[in-house]
N, CA, C and O of each residue as an XYZ file, in Angstrom:
396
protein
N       0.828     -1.186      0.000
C       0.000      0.000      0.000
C       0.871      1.247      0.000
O       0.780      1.968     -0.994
N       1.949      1.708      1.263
C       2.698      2.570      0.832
C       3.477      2.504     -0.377
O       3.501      3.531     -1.056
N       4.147      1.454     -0.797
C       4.862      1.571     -2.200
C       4.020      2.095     -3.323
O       4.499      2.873     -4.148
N       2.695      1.660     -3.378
C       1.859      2.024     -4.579
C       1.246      3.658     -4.191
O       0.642      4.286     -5.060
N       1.391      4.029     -3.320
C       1.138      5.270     -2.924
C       2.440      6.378     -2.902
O       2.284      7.596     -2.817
N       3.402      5.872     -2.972
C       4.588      6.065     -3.199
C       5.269      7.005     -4.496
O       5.846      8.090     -4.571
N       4.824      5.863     -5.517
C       4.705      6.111     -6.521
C       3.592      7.013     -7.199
O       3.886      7.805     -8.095
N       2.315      6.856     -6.731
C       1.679      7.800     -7.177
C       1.947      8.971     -7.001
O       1.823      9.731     -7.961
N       2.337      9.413     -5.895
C       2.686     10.545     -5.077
C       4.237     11.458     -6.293
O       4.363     12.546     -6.854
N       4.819     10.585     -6.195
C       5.968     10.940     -7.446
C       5.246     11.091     -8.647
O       5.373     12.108     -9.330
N       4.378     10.014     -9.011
C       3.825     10.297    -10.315
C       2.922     12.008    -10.376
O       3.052     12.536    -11.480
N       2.187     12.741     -9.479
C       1.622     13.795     -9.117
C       2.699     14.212     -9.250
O       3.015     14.399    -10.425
N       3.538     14.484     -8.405
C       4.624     15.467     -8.241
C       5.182     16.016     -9.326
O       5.355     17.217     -9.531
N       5.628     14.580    -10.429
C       6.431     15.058    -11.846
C       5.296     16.224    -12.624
O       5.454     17.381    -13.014
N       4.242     15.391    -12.623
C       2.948     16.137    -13.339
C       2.564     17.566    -12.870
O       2.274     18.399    -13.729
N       2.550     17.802    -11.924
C       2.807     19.293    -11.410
C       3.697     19.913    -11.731
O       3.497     21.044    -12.176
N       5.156     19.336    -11.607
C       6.384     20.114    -12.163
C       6.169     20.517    -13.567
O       6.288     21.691    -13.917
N       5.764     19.292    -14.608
C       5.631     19.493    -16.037
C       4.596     20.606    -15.570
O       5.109     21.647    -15.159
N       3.093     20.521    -15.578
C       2.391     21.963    -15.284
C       3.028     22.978    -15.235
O       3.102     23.663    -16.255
N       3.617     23.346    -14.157
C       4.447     24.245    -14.079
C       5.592     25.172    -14.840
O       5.763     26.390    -14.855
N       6.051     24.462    -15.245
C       7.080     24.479    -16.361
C       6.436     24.845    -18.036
O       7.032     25.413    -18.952
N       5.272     24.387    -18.021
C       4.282     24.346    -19.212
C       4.097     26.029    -19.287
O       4.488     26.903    -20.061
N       3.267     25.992    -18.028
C       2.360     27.101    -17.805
C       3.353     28.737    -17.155
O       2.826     29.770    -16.741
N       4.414     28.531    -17.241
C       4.970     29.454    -16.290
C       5.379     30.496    -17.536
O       6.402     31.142    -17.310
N       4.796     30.721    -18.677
C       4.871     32.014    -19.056
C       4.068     32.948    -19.180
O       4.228     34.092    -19.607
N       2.697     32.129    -18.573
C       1.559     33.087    -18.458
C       1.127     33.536    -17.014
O       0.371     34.468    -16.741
N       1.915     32.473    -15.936
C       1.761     31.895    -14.697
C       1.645     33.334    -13.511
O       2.524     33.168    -12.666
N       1.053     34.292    -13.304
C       1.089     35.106    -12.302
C       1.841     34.395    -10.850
O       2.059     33.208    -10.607
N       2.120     35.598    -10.043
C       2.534     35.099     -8.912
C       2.042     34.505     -7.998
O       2.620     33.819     -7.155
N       0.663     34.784     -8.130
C       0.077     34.119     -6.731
C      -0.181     32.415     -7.295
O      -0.308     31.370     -6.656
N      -0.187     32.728     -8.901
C      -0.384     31.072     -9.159
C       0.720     30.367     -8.859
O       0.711     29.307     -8.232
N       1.870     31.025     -9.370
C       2.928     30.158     -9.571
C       3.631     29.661     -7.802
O       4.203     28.613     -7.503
N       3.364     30.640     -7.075
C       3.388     30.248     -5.802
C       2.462     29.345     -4.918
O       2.776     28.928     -3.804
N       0.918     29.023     -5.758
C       0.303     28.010     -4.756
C       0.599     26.813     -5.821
O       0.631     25.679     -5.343
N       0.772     26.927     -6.917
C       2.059     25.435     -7.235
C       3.264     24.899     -6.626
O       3.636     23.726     -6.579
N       3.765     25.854     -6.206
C       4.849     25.560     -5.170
C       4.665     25.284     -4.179
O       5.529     24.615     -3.612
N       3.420     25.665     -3.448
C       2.731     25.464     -2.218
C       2.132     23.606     -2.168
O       2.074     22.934     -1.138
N       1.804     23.191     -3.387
C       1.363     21.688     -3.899
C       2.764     21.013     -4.135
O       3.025     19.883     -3.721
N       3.509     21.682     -4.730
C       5.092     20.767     -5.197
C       5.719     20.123     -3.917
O       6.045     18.950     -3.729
N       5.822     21.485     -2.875
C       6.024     21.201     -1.737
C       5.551     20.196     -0.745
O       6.243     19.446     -0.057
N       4.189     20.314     -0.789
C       3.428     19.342     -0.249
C       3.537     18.031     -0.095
O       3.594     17.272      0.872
N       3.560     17.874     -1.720
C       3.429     16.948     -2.276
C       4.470     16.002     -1.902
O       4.267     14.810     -1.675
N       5.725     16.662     -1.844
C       7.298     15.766     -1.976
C       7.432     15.626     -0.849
O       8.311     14.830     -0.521
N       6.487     16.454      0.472
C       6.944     16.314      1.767
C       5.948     14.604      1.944
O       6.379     13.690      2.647
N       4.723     14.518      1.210
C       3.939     13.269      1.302
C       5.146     12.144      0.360
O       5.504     11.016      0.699
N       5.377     12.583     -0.330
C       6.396     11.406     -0.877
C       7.420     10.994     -0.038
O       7.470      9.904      0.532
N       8.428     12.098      0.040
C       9.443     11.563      1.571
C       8.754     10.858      2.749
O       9.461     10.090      3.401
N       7.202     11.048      3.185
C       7.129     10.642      4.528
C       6.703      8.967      3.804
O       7.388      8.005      4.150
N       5.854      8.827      3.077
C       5.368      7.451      2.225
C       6.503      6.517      2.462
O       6.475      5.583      3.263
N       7.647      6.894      1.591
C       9.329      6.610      1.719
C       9.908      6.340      2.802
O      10.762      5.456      2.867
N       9.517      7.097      3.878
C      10.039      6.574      5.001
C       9.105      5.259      5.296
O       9.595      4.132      5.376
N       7.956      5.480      5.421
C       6.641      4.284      6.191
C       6.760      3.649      5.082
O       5.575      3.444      4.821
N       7.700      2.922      3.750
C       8.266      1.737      3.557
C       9.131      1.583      3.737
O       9.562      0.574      3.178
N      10.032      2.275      4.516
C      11.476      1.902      4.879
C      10.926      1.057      6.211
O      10.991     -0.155      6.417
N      10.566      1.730      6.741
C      10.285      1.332      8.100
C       9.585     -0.397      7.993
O       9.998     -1.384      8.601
N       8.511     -0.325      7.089
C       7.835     -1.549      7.276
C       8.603     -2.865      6.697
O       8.386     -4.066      6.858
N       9.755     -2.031      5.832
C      10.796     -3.173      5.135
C      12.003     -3.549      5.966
O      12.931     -4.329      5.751
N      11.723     -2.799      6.925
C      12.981     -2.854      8.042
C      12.103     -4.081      9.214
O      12.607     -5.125      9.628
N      11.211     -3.749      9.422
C      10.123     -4.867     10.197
C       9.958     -6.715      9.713
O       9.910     -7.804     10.285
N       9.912     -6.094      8.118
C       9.468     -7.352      7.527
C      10.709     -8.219      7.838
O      10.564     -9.425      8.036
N      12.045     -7.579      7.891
C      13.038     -8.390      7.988
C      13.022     -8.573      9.109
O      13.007     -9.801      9.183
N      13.014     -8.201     10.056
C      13.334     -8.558     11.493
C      12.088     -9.660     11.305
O      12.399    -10.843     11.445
N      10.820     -9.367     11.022
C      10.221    -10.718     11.386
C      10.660    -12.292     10.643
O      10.528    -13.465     10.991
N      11.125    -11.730      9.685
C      11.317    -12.628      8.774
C      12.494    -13.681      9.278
O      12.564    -14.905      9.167
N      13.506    -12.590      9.951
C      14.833    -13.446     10.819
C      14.722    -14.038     12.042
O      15.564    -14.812     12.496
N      13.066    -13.491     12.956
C      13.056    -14.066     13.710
C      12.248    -15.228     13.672
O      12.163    -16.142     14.493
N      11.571    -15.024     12.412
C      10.644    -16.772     11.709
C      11.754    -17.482     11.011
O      11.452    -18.656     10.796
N      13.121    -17.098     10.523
C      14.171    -18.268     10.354
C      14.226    -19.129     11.530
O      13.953    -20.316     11.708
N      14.781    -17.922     12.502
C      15.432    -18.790     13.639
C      14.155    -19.975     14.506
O      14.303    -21.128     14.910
N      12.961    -19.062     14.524
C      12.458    -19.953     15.057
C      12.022    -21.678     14.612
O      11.973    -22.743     15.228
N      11.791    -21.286     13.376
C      11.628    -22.717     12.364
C      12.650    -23.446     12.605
O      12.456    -24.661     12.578
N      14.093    -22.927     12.923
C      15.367    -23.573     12.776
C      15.116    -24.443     14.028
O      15.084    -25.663     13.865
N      14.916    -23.868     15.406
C      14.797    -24.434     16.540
C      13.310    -25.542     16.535
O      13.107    -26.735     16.757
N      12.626    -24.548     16.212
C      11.385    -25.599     16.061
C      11.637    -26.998     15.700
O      11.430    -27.967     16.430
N      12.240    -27.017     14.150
C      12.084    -28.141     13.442
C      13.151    -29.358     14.453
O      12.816    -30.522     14.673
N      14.606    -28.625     15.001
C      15.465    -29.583     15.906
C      14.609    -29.939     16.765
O      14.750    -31.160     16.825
N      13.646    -29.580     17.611
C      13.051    -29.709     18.562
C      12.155    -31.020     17.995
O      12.098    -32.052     18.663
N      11.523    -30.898     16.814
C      10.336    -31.739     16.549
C      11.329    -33.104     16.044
O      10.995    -34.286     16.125
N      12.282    -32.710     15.652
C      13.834    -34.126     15.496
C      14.191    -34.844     16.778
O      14.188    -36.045     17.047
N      14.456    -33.929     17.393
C      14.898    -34.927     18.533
C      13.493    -35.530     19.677
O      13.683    -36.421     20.505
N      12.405    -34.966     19.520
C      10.908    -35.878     19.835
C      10.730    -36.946     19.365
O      10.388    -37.927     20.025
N      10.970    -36.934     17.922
C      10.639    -38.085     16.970
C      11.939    -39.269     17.276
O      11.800    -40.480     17.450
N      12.812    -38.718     17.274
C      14.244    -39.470     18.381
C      13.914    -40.203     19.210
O      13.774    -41.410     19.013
N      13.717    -39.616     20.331
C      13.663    -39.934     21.970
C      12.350    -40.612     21.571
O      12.421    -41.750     22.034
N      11.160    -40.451     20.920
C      10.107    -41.737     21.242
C      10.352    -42.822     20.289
O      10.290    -44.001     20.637
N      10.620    -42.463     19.126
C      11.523    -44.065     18.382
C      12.223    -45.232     19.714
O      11.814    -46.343     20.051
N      13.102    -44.626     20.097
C      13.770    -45.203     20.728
C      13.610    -45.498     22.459
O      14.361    -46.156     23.178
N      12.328    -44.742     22.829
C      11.938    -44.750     24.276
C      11.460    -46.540     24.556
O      11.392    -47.134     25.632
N      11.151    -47.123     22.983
C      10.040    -48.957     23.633
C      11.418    -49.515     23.612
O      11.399    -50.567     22.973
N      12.228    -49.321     23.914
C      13.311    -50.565     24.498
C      14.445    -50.644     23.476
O      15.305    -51.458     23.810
N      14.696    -49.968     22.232
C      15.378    -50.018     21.538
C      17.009    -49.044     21.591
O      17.259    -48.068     22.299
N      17.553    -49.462     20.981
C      18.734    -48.543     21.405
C      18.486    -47.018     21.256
O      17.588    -46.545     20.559
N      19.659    -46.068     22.218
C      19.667    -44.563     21.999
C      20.259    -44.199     20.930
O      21.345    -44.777     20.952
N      20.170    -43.496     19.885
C      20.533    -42.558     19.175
C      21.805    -41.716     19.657
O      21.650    -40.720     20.363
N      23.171    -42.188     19.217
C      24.014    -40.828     19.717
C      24.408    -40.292     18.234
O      25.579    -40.389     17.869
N      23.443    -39.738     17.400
C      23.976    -38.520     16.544
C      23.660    -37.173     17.740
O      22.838    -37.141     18.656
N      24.542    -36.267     17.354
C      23.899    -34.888     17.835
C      22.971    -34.132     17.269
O      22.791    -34.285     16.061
N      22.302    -33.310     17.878
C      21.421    -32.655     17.062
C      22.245    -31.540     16.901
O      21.594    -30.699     16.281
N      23.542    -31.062     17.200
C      24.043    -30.139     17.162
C      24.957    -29.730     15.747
O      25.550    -28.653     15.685
């Protein structure tokens, strides 16, 4: 959602600039200044967008590293269960490590 808002936000922005640039030989001052007043705006909504996907891409990884690790432990955990009851009816112990 922020990325696609992201982009729109840039996509406005360029389109205003072209406006601007179009129109700025007929452009009075008070116009050409509440374009600047929108340009401004605008890029301050793009930078903040930019940040709130930095941020959520900075999250996704942390969750993402802490769903490695946990799967990693998980899955040893569900190995050495399947271990220890194989071998709990009287049959020999297992000395691989799980390590």
């Amino acid at each position: 959602m922020a990325a696609g808002q992201s982009y729109e936000l840039e996509t406005k922005l360029r389109r205003l600039e072209q406006g601007a640039k179009t129109r700025f030989g007929g452009t009075t001052d008070s116009e050409l200044s509440e374009l600047e007043d929108v340009v401004a705006l605008t890029a301050a909504r793009v930078q903040s967008a930019e940040s709130e996907v930095s941020d959520i891409e900075s999250k996704i990884a942390a969750l993402n590293a802490a769903g490695s690790k946990k799967k990693v432990s998980g899955s040893q955990r569900k190995k050495a269960t399947e271990d220890f009851s194989r071998t709990s009816n009287g049959a020999q112990w297992k000395t691989n490590s799980l390590f």
